[in-house]
N, C-alpha and C positions, 0 to 999 in steps of 0.2 A: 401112898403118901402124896399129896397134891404140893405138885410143881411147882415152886415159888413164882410170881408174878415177874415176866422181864423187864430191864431197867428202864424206865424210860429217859434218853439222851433228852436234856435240856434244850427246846429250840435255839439256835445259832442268834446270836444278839447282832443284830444290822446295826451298823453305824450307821450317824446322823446324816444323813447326805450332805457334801459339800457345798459351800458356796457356788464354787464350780460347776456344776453338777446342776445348781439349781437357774445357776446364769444358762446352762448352755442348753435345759430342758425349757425356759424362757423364752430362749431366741429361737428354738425347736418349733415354739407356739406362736413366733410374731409377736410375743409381748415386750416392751421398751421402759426401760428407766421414764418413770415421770416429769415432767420437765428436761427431760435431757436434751443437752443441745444437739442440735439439727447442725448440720456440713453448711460450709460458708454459700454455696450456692442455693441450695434451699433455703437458707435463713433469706436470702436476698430475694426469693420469689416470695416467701412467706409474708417479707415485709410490703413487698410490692402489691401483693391482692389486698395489703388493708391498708393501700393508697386512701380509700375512699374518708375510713375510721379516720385517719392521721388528718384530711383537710376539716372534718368534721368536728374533731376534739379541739384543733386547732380556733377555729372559728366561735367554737362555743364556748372557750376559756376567754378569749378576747371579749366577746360579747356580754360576759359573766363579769371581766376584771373590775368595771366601773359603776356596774348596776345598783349600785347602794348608793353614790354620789349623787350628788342632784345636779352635777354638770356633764355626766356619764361621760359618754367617749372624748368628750372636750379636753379632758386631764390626757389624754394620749400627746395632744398637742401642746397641754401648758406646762408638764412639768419639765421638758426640755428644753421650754423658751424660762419657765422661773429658775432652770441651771444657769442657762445662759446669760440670765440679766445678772446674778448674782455671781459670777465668774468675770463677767465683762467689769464691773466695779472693784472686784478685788484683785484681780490681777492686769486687765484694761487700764485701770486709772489709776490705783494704788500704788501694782506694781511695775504697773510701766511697761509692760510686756506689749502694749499694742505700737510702741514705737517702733516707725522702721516696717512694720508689718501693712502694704497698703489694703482697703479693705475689712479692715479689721473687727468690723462686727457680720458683714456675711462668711468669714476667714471661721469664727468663732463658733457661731452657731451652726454653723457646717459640721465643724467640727462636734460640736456635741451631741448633735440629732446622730451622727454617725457611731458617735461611742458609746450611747446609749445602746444601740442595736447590739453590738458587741457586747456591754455589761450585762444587759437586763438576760441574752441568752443565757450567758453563765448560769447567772443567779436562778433564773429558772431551771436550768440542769439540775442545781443541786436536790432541786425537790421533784425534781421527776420521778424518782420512784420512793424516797418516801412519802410525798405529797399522796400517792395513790396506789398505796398497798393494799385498799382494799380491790381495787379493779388487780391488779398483779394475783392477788392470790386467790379469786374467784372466775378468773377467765382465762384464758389459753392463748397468748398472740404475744407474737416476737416483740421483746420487750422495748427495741429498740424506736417505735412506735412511738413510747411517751418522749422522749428527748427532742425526736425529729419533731414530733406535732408543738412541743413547745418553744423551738426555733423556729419553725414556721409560724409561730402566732407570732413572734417578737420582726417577723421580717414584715408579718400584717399590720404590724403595728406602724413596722415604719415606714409603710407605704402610703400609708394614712395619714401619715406625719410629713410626708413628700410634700406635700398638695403646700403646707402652709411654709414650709421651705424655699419652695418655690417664692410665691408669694415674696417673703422675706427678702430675696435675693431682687427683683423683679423691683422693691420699694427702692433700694439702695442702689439700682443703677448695675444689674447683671442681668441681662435681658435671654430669654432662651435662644439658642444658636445650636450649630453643631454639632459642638461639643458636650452638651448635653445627652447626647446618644450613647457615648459612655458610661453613663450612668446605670445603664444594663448589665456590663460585662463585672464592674464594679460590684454593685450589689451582687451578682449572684457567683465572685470568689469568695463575697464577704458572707454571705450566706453558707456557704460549702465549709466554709472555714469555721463560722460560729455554730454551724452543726456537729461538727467532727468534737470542739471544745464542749460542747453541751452534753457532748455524749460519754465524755473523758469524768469532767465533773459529777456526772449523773452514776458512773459507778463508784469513781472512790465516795462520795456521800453516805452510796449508798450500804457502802462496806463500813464508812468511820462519817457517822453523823457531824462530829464535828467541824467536818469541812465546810459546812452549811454556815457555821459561825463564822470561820476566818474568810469566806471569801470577800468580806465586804471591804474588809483591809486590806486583801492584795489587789481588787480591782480600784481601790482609792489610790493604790501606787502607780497601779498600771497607768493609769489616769493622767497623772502628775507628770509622767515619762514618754509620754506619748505625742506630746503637739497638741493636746485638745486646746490650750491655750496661750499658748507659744508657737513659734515657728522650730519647726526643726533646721532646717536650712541653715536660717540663721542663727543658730547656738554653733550648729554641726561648721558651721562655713568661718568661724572667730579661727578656728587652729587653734581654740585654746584646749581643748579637751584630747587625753589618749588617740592612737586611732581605733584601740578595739572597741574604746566607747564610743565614739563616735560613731562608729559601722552598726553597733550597739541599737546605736538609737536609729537609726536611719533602717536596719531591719527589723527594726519591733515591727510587727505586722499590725499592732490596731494603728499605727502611725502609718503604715503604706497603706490602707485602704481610706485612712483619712485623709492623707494627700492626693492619694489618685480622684476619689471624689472632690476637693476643693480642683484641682485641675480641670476634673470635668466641667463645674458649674461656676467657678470663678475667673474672669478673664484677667485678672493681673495675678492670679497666680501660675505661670506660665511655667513651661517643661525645664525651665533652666534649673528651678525650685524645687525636681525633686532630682531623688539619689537617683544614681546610675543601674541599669538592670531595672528598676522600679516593676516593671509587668510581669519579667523572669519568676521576681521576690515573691509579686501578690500570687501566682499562681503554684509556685512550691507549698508555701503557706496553705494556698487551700487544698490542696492534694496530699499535703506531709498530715497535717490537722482532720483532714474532711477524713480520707482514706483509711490513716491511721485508727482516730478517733472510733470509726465504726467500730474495725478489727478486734479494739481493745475492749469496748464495751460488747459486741459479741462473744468472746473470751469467757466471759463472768455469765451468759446467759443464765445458766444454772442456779446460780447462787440468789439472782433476785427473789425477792420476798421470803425467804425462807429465815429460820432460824426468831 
């Protein structure tokens, strides 16, 4: 009688291999999360080799912003002299703000050419990466590239804008002097500073779109609170106000870097006119801002363009 056939044992069922398992046979092979962010040192060389891209982009946004105008790069120069005319009539002569202020139309437009620089980086932050989602999600490079290259177009812009400033100052009797060598150290806190802020902006936008809506309102407050046309001194110096607002206003930073340039480029607005520490201030500001700012939007490297 033939031997029944032996059983045969079911082959052993392999569980699925782990996540674990599959991360640690990954790193086994050198393979890397896509997009994953890179260690703060390498992100800073990374950014540094596409020094080149960043003056590039920078130059070809500026070049690009007017080219439909029929007065092209002229509007760099006029829409800060048609803020200015039209601030100098409503608060110059309406509200009486130029009383008391010697100077008071190179005082003004100092001031505005300067907080332009300051507004317009924001406002460009905001669309730094959604303005250019499609370069983010078809190319490979430290994202923090579009922020920096569009605060460097806005510092192009206002160095371009320098020329007729001068000018302006030079009509009304501020002639170049010494003190215009300041003008260096000035711009490029204020630069460090509206990079750091471009870069802050550029990621919450880019996480909550609607920031892109309100900023136009908090830079219209910021504005208002800052000395673009007013003196601060002179509000600051009545005793009529708190002193934590007072200190308030006197360390708004787009107010210190407006003040230390009217210092630099206007001779009756002399050193007695600003707040105390005043260079301590502008330089915290661009190291608290520049430094920070970076840190914060390299944080979020990962998250750009996805979703």
């Amino acid at each position: 009688m033939a031997k029944p056939p032996p059983a045969v044992e079911p082959a052993p069922v392999t569980a699925p291999a782990s996540v674990t398992d599959l991360g640690a046979l990954a790193a086994r092979h050198g393979l890397t999360v896509s997009g994953a962010r890179p260690s703060l040192p390498v992100y800073v060389r990374q950014l540094w080799s596409r020094r080149h891209f960043v003056t590039a982009f920078a130059t070809a946004r500026l070049t690009a912003q007017y080219s439909q105008a029929k007065l092209g790069q002229i509007w760099q120069i006029m829409t800060p002299l048609l803020n200015a005319t039209v601030y100098y009539f409503i608060f110059g002569v309406l509200l009486r703000t130029k009383d008391g202020v010697p100077d008071f139309i190179p005082f003004l437009v100092t001031g505005v050419f300067i907080w332009t620089f300051t507004s317009s980086s924001v406002t460009a932050g905001t669309r730094a990466i959604s303005g250019n989602l499609g370069l983010v999600r078809a190319l490979h490079f430290p994202r923090a590239a579009l922020p920096v290259a569009l605060a460097l177009q806005q510092l192009q812009q206002l160095l371009f804008s320098m020329g007729a400033l001068a000018v302006i100052l030079v009509c009304f009797g501020q002639y170049p002097g010494p003190g215009w060598l300041l003008v260096v150290p000035v711009l490029a806190l204020q630069a460090l500073f509206n990079t750091g802020l471009s870069m802050i902006v550029a990621r919450l936008a880019a996480r909550t779109p609607d920031i892109a809506q309100l900023t136009p309102f908090v830079l219209r407050t910021w504005m208002y609170v800052s000395g673009v046309m007013w003196s601060v001194d002179k509000v600051v110096g009545g005793g009529r106000l708190p002193h934590a607002v007072a200190v308030a206003l006197e360390c708004n930073p787009a107010a210190v870097y407006i003040d230390l340039m009217r210092f630099a480029l206007i001779d009756s607005f002399t050193d007695s006119r600003l707040p105390p520490h005043i260079w301590a201030v502008a330089v915290g500001w661009a190291l608290l801002v520049g430094v920070g700012g970076f840190l914060f939007f390299w944080k979020a490297e990962e998250e750009y363009g996805r979703g």
